[in-house]
Structures are given as structure tokens and as C-alpha cells.
N, CA, C and O of each residue as an XYZ file, in Angstrom:
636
protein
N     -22.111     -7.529     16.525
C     -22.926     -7.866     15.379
C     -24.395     -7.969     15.777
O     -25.206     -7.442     15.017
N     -24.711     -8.409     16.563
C     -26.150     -8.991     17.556
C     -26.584     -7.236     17.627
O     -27.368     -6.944     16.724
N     -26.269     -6.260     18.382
C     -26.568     -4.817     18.015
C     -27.121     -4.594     16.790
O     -28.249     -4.115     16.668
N     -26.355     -4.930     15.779
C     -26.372     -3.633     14.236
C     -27.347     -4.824     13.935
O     -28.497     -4.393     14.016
N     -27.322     -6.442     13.553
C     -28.560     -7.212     13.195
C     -29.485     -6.672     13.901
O     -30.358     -6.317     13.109
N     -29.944     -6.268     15.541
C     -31.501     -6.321     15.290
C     -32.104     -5.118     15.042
O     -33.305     -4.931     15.236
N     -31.231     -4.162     14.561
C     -31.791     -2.951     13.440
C     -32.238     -3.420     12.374
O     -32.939     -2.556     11.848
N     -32.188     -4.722     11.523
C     -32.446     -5.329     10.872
C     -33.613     -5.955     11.317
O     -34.493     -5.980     10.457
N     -33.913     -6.492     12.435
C     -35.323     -7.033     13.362
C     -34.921     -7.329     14.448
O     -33.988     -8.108     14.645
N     -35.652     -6.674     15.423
C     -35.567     -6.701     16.866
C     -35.673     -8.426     17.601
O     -35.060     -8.707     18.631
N     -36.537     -9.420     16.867
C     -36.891    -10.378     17.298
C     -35.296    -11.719     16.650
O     -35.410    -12.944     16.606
N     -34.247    -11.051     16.328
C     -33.515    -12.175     15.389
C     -32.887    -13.043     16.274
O     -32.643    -12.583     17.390
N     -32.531    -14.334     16.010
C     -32.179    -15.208     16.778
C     -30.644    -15.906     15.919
O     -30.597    -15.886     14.689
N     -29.739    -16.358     16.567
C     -28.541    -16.865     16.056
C     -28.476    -17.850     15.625
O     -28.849    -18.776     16.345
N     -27.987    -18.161     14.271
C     -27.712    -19.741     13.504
C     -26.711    -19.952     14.512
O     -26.845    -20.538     15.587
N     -25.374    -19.231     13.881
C     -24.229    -19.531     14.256
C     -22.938    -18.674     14.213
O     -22.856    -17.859     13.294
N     -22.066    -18.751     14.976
C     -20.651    -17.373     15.238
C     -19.531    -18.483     14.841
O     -19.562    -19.709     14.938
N     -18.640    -17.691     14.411
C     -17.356    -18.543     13.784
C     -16.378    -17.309     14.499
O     -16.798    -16.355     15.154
N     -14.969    -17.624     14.171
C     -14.222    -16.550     14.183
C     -13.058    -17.009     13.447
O     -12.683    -18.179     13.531
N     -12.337    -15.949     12.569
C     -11.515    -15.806     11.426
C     -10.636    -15.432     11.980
O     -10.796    -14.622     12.893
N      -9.199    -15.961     11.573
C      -7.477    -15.709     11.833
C      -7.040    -14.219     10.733
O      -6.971    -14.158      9.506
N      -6.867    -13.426     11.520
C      -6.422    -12.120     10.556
C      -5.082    -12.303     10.936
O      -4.692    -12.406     12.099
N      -4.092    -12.359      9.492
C      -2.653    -12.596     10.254
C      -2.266    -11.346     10.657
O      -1.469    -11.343     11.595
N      -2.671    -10.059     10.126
C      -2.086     -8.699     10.784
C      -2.083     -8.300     12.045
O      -1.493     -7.310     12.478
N      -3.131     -9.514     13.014
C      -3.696     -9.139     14.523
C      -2.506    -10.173     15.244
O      -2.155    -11.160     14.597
N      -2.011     -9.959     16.356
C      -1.388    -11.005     16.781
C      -2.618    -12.091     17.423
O      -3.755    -11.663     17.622
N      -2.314    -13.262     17.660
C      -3.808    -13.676     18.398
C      -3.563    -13.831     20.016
O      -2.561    -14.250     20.594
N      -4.587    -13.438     20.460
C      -5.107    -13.745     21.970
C      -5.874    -14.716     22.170
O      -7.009    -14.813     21.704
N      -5.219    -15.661     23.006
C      -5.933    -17.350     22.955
C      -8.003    -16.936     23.784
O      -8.402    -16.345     24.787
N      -8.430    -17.393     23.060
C     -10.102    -17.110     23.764
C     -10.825    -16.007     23.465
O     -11.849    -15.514     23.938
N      -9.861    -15.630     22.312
C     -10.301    -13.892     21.656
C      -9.916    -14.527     20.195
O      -9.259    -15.492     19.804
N     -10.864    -13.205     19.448
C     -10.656    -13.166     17.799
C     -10.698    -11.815     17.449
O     -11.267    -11.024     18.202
N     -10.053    -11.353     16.170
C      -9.758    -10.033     15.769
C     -10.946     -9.905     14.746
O     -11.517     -8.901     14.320
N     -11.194    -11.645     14.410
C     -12.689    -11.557     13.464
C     -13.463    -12.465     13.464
O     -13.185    -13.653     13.628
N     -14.974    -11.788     13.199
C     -16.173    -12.813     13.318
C     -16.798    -12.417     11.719
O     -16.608    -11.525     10.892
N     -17.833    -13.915     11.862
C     -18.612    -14.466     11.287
C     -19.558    -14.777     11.485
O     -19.665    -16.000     11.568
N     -20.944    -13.895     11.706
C     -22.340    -14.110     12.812
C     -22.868    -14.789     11.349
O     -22.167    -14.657     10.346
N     -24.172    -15.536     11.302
C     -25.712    -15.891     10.784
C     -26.733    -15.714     12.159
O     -26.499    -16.043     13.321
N     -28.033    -15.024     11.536
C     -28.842    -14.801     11.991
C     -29.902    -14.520     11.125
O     -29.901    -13.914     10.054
N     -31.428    -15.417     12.184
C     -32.603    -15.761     11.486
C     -33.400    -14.320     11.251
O     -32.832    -13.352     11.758
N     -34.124    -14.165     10.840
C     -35.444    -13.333     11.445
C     -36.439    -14.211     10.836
O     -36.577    -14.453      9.637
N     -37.377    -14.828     12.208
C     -38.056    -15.411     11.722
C     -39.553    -14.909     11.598
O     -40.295    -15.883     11.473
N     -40.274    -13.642     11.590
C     -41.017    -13.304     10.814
C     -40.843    -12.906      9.620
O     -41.854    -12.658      8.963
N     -39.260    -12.700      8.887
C     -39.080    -12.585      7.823
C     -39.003    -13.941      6.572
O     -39.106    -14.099      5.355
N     -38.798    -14.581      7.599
C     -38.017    -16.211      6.744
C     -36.671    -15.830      6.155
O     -36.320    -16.206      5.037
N     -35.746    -14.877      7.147
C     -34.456    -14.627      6.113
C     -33.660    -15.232      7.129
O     -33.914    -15.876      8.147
N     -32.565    -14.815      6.529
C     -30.787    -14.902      6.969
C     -30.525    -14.050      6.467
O     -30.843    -13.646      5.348
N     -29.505    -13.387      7.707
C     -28.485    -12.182      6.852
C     -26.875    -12.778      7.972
O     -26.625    -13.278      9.068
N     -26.209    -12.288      6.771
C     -24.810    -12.367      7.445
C     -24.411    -11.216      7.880
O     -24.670    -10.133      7.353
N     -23.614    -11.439      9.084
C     -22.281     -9.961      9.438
C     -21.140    -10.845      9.762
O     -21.007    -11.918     10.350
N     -19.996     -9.599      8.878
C     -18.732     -9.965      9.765
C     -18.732     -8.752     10.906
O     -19.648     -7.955     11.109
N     -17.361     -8.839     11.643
C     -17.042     -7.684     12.288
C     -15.220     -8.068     12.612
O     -14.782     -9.176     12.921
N     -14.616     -7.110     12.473
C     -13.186     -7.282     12.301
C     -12.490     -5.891     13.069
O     -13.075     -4.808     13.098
N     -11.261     -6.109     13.624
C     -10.915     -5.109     14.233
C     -10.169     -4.452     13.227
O      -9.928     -3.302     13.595
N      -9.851     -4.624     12.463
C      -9.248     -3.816     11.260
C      -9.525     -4.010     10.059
O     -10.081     -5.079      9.805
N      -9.247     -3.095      8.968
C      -9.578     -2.875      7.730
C      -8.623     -4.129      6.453
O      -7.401     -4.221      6.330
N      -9.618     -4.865      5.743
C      -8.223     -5.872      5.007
C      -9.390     -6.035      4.189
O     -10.297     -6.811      4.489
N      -9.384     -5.137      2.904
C     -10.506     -5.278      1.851
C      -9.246     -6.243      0.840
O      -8.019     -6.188      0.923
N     -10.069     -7.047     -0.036
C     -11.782     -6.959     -0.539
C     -12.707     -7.525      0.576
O     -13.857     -7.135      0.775
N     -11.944     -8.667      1.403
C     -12.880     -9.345      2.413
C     -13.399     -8.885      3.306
O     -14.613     -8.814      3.500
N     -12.198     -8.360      4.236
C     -12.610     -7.697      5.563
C     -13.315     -6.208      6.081
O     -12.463     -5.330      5.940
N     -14.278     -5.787      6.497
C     -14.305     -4.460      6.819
C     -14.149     -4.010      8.385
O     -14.553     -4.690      9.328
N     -13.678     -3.103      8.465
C     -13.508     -2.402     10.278
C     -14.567     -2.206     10.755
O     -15.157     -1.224     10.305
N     -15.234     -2.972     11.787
C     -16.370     -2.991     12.348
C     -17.104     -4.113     11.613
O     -16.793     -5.061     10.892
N     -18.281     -3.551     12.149
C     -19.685     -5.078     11.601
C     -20.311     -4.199     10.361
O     -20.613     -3.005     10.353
N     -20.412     -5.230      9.262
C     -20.373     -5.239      8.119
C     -21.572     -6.589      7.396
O     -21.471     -7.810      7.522
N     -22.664     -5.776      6.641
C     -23.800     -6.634      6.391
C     -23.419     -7.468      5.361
O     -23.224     -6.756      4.376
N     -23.157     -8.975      5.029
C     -23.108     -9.163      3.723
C     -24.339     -9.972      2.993
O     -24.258    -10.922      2.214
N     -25.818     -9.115      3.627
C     -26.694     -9.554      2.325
C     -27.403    -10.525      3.394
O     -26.783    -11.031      4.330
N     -29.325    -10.810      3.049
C     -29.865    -11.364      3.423
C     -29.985    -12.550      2.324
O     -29.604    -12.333      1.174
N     -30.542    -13.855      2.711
C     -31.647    -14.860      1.927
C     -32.418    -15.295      2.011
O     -32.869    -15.089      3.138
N     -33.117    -15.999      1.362
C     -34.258    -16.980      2.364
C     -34.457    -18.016      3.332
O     -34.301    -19.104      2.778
N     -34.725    -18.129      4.493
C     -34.246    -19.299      5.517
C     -35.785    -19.717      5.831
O     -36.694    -19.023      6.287
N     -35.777    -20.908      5.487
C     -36.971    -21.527      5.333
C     -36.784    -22.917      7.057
O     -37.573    -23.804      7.382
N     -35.888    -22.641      7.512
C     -35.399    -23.492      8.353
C     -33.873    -23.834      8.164
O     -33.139    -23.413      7.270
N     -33.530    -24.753      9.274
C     -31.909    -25.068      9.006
C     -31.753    -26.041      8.022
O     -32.694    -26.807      7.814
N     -30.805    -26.132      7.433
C     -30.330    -26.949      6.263
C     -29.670    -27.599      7.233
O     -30.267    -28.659      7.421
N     -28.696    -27.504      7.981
C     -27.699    -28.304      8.911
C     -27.842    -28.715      9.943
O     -29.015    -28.458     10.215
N     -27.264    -29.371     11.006
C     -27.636    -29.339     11.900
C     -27.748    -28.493     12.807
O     -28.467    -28.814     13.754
N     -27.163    -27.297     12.827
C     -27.300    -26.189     13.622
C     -28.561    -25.485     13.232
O     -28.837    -25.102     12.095
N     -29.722    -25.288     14.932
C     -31.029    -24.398     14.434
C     -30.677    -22.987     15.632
O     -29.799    -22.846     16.483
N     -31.637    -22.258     15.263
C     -31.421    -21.134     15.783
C     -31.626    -21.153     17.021
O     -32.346    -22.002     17.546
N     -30.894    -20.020     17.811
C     -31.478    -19.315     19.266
C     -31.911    -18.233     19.238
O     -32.179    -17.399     18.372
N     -31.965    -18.322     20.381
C     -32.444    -16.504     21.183
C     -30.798    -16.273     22.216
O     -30.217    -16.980     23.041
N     -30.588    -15.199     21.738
C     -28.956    -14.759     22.727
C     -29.501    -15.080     24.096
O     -28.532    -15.332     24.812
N     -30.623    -15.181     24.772
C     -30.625    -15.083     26.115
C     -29.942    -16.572     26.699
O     -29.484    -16.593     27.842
N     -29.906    -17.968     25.716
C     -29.138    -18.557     25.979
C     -27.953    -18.832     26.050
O     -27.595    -19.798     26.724
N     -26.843    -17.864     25.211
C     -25.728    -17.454     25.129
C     -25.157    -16.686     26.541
O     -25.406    -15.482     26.590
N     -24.610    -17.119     27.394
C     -24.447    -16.395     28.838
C     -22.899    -16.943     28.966
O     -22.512    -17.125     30.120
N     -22.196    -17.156     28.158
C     -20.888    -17.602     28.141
C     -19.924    -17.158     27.387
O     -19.849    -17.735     26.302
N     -18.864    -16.018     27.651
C     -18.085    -15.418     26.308
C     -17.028    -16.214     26.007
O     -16.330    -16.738     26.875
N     -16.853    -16.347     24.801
C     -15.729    -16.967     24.278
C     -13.830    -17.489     25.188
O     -13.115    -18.432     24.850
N     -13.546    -16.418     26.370
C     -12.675    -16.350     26.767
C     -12.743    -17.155     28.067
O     -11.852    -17.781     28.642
N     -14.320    -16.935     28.452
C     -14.158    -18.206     29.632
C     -14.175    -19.296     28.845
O     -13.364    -20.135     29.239
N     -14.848    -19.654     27.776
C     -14.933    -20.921     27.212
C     -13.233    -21.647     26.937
O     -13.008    -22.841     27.139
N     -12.543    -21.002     26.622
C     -11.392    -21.392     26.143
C     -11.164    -21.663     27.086
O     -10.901    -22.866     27.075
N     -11.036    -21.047     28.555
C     -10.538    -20.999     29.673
C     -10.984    -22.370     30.699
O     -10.434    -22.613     31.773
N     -11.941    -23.064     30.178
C     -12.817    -24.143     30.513
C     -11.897    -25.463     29.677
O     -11.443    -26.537     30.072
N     -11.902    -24.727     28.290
C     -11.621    -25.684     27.409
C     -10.298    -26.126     27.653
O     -10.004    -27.296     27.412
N      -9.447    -25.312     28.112
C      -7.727    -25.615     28.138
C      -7.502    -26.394     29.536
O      -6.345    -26.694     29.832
N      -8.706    -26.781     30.523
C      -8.790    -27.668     31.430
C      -8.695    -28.911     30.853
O      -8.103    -29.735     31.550
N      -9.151    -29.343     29.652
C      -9.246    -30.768     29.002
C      -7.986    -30.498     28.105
O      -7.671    -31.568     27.585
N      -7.376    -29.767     27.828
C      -6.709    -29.592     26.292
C      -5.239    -29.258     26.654
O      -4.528    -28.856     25.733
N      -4.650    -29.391     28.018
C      -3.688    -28.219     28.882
C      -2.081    -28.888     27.792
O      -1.097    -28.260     27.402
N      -2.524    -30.610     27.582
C      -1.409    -31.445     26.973
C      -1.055    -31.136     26.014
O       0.094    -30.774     25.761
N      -2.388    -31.245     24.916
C      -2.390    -30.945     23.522
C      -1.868    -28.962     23.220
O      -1.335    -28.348     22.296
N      -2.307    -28.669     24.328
C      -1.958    -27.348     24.188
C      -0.127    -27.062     24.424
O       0.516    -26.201     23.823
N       0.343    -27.890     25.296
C       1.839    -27.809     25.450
C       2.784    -28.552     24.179
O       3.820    -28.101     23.692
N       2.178    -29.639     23.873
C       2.104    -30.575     22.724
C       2.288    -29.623     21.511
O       3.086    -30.089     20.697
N       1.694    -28.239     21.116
C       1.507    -27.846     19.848
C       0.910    -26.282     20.640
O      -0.182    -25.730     20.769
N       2.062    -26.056     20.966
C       2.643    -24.401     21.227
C       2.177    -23.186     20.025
O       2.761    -23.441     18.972
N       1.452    -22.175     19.930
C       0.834    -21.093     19.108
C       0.453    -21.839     18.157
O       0.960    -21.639     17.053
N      -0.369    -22.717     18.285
C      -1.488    -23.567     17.273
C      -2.362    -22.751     17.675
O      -2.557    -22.446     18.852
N      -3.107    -22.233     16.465
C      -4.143    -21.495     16.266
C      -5.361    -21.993     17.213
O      -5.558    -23.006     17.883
N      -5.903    -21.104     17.018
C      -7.406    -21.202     18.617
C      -8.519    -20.613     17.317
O      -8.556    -19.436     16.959
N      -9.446    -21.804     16.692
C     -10.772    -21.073     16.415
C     -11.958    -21.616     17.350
O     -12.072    -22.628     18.043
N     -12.815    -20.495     17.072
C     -13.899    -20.296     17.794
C     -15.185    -20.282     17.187
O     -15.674    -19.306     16.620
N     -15.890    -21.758     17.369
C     -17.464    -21.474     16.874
C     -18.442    -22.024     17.790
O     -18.150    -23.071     18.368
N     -19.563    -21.469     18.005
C     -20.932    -21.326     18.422
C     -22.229    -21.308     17.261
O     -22.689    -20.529     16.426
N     -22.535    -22.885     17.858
C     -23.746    -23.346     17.098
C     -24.850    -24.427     17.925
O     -24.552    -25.532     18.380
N     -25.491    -24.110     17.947
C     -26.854    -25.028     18.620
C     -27.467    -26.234     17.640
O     -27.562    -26.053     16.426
N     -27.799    -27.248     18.162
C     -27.430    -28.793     17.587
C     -28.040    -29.628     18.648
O     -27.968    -29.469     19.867
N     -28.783    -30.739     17.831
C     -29.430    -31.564     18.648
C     -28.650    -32.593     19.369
O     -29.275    -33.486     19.941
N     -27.085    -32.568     19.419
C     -26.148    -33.112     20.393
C     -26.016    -32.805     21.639
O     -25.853    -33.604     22.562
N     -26.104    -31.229     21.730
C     -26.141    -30.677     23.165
C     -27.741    -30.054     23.681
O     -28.544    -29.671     22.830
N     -28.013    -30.021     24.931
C     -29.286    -29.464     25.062
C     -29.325    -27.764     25.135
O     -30.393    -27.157     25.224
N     -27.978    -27.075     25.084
C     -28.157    -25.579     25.068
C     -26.866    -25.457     23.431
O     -26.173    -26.267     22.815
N     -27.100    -24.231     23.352
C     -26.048    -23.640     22.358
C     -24.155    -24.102     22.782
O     -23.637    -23.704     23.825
N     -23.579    -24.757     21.998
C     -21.973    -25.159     22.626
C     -21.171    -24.097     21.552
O     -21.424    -23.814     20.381
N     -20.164    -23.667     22.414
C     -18.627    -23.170     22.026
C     -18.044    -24.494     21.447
O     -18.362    -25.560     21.974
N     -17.431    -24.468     20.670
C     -16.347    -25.484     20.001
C     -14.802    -24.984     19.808
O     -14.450    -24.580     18.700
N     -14.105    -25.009     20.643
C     -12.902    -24.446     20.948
C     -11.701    -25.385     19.858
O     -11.066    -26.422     20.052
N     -11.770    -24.646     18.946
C     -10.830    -25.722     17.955
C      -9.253    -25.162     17.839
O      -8.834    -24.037     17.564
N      -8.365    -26.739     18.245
C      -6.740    -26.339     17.849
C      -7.093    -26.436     16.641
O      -7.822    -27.333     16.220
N      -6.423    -25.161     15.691
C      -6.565    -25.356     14.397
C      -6.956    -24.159     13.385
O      -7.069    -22.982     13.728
N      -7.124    -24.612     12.209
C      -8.082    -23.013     11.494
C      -9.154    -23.763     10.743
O      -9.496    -23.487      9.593
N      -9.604    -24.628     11.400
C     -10.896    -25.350     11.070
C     -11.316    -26.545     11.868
O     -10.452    -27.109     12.539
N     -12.571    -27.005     11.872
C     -12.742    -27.949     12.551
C     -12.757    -29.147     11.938
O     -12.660    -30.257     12.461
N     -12.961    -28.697     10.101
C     -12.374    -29.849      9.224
C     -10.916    -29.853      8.922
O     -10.690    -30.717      8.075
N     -10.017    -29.325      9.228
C      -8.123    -29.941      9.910
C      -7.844    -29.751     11.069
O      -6.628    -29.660     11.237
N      -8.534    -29.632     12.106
C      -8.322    -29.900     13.353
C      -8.248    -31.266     13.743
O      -9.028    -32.104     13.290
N      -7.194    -31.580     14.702
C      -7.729    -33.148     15.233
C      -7.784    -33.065     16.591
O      -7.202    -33.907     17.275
N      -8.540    -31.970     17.193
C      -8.393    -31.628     18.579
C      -8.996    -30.087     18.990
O      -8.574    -28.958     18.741
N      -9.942    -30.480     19.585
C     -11.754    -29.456     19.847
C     -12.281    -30.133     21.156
O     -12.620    -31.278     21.455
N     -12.202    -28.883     21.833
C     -13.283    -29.049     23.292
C     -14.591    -28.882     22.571
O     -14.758    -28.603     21.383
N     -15.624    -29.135     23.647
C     -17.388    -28.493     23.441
C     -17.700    -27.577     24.626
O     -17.981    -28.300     25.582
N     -17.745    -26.689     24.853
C     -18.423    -25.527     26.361
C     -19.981    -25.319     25.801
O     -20.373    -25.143     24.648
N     -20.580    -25.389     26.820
C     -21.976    -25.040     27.075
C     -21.812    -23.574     27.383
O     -21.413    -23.055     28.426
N     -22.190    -23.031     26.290
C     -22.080    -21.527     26.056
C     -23.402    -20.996     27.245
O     -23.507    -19.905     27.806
N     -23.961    -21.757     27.309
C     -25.216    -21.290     28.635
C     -24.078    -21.768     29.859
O     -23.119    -20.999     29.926
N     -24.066    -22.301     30.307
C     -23.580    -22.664     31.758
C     -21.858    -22.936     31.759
O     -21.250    -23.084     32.819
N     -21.231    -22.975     30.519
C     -19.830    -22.807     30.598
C     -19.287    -24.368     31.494
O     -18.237    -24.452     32.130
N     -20.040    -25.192     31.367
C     -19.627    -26.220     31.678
C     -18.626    -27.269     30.457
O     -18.930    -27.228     29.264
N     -17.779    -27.910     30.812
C     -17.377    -28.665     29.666
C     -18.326    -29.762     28.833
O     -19.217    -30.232     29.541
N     -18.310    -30.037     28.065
C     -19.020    -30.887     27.419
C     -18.398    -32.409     26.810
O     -18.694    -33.569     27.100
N     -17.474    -31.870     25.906
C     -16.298    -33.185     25.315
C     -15.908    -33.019     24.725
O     -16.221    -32.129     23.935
N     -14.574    -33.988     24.598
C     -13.256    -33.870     23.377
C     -13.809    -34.529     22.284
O     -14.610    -35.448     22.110
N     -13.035    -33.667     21.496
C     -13.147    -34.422     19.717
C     -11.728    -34.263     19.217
O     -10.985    -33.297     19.046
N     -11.615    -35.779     19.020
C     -10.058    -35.861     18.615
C     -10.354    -36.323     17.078
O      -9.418    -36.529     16.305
């Protein structure tokens, strides 16, 4: 997605990455079959969204990265503010792989419990964190690592 956005502007920086449960994909724990990027451009004052999905599942989904539409971003509404990818130096699969060091119980505890994946920067951590969630949200989850998507260090449980 980070590619096809900065055809959109070379200078764009990341709100935030999610990743979506496609039931047609089997899942691979620390992998996703689908994402959910936001990204700034901040000489524009916008936001535009992309998904990107390994397969085709319309009306929602499209195969590959897929624009859905800019707005105006006047700053963050949430607590998540933007980066620059150069702080992002951590892929999702080591993160999990970090994360299942704290989680190894809960993970034996609750066998093919879903694995989502989001990346957002927040004045809690001092770099951009992975949030490794048992679950298909982090609002019904009761059990989420934090990885420092820069240094892949652990951060903390949220039960």
C-alpha cells in the first residue's frame, strides 16, 4: 500500500495499518490476507485510505491495493499521529513472534483464536507499536501484546 500511496505524494506518512480476517484465506499467525493502511499527506492536509487483500471478495474487498477516497486531515482526531515508514523497521511476523514470548499461555489457553494486527503511533510509546491482538478486535479482545515496531522490542500486556 505504502508503494501505490506515494504515487499519490511522495512525502506521505502513516496514521495507521490494521489487518482484516478474510474467512476464504486460511490464517498464518503474524501474517494477514488483508490490510487497512491511513495515510497523511501533509502538504495536502488529506487522508486517503487503501486496502490491499490477497483475493477478490467484492462489494468490500479488492485483489491488490485498492484506493478508497481521500479527506481532509487537519491533524489527528485520536490518539494515533502520523509517521514517516523509516520508523517502521519491524514486520508484522517478527512482532507476533516477540509477542507470543509474553502470550505462549494465553495462546495454548485459546488454540486458533484469531491473531489481529495493528500499527499506530501514540503518545504511550516513544516509537510507532504493533498491537498483536487475540481476537478480531481490540474492542473484544481481552488479551494484546505492544512490539516496538522500530526496535521489535516488547512493550506490554493488555488484558
Amino acid at each position: 500500500m505504502y508503494q501505490v500511496a506515494r504515487t499519490w505524494d511522495p512525502r506521505i506518512q502513516i496514521l495507521s495499518l490494521a489487518s482484516s480476517h478474510v474467512a476464504d484465506v486460511p490464517e498464518e499467525r503474524g501474517k494477514a490476507a488483508a490490510w487497512e493502511g491511513v495515510f497523511i499527506s501533509p502538504t495536502q492536509s488529506r487522508s486517503r485510505t487503501y486496502t490491499y487483500s490477497v483475493i477478490e471478495l467484492l462489494p468490500n474487498l479488492h485483489k491488490g491495493v485498492y484506493s478508497m477516497g481521500d479527506e481532509p486531515f487537519s491533524g489527528s482526531k485520536g490518539a494515533s499521529r502520523p509517521f514517516l515508514i523509516d520508523l517502521l523497521k519491524v514486520d508484522t511476523d517478527k512482532a507476533y513472534e516477540t509477542a507470543l514470548t509474553k502470550a505462549g499461555d494465553y495462546e495454548k489457553k485459546n488454540p486458533g483464536k484469531p491473531i489481529t494486527l495493528a500499527l499506530d503511533f501514540t503518545a504511550r510509546f516513544p516509537n510507532p507499536a504493533w498491537r498483536v491482538i487475540w481476537g478480531e478486535s481490540a474492542g473484544t479482545s481481552n488479551f494484546s501484546v505492544y512490539i516496538d515496531a522500530n526496535t521489535g522490542d516488547f512493550l506490554e500486556v493488555m488484558h
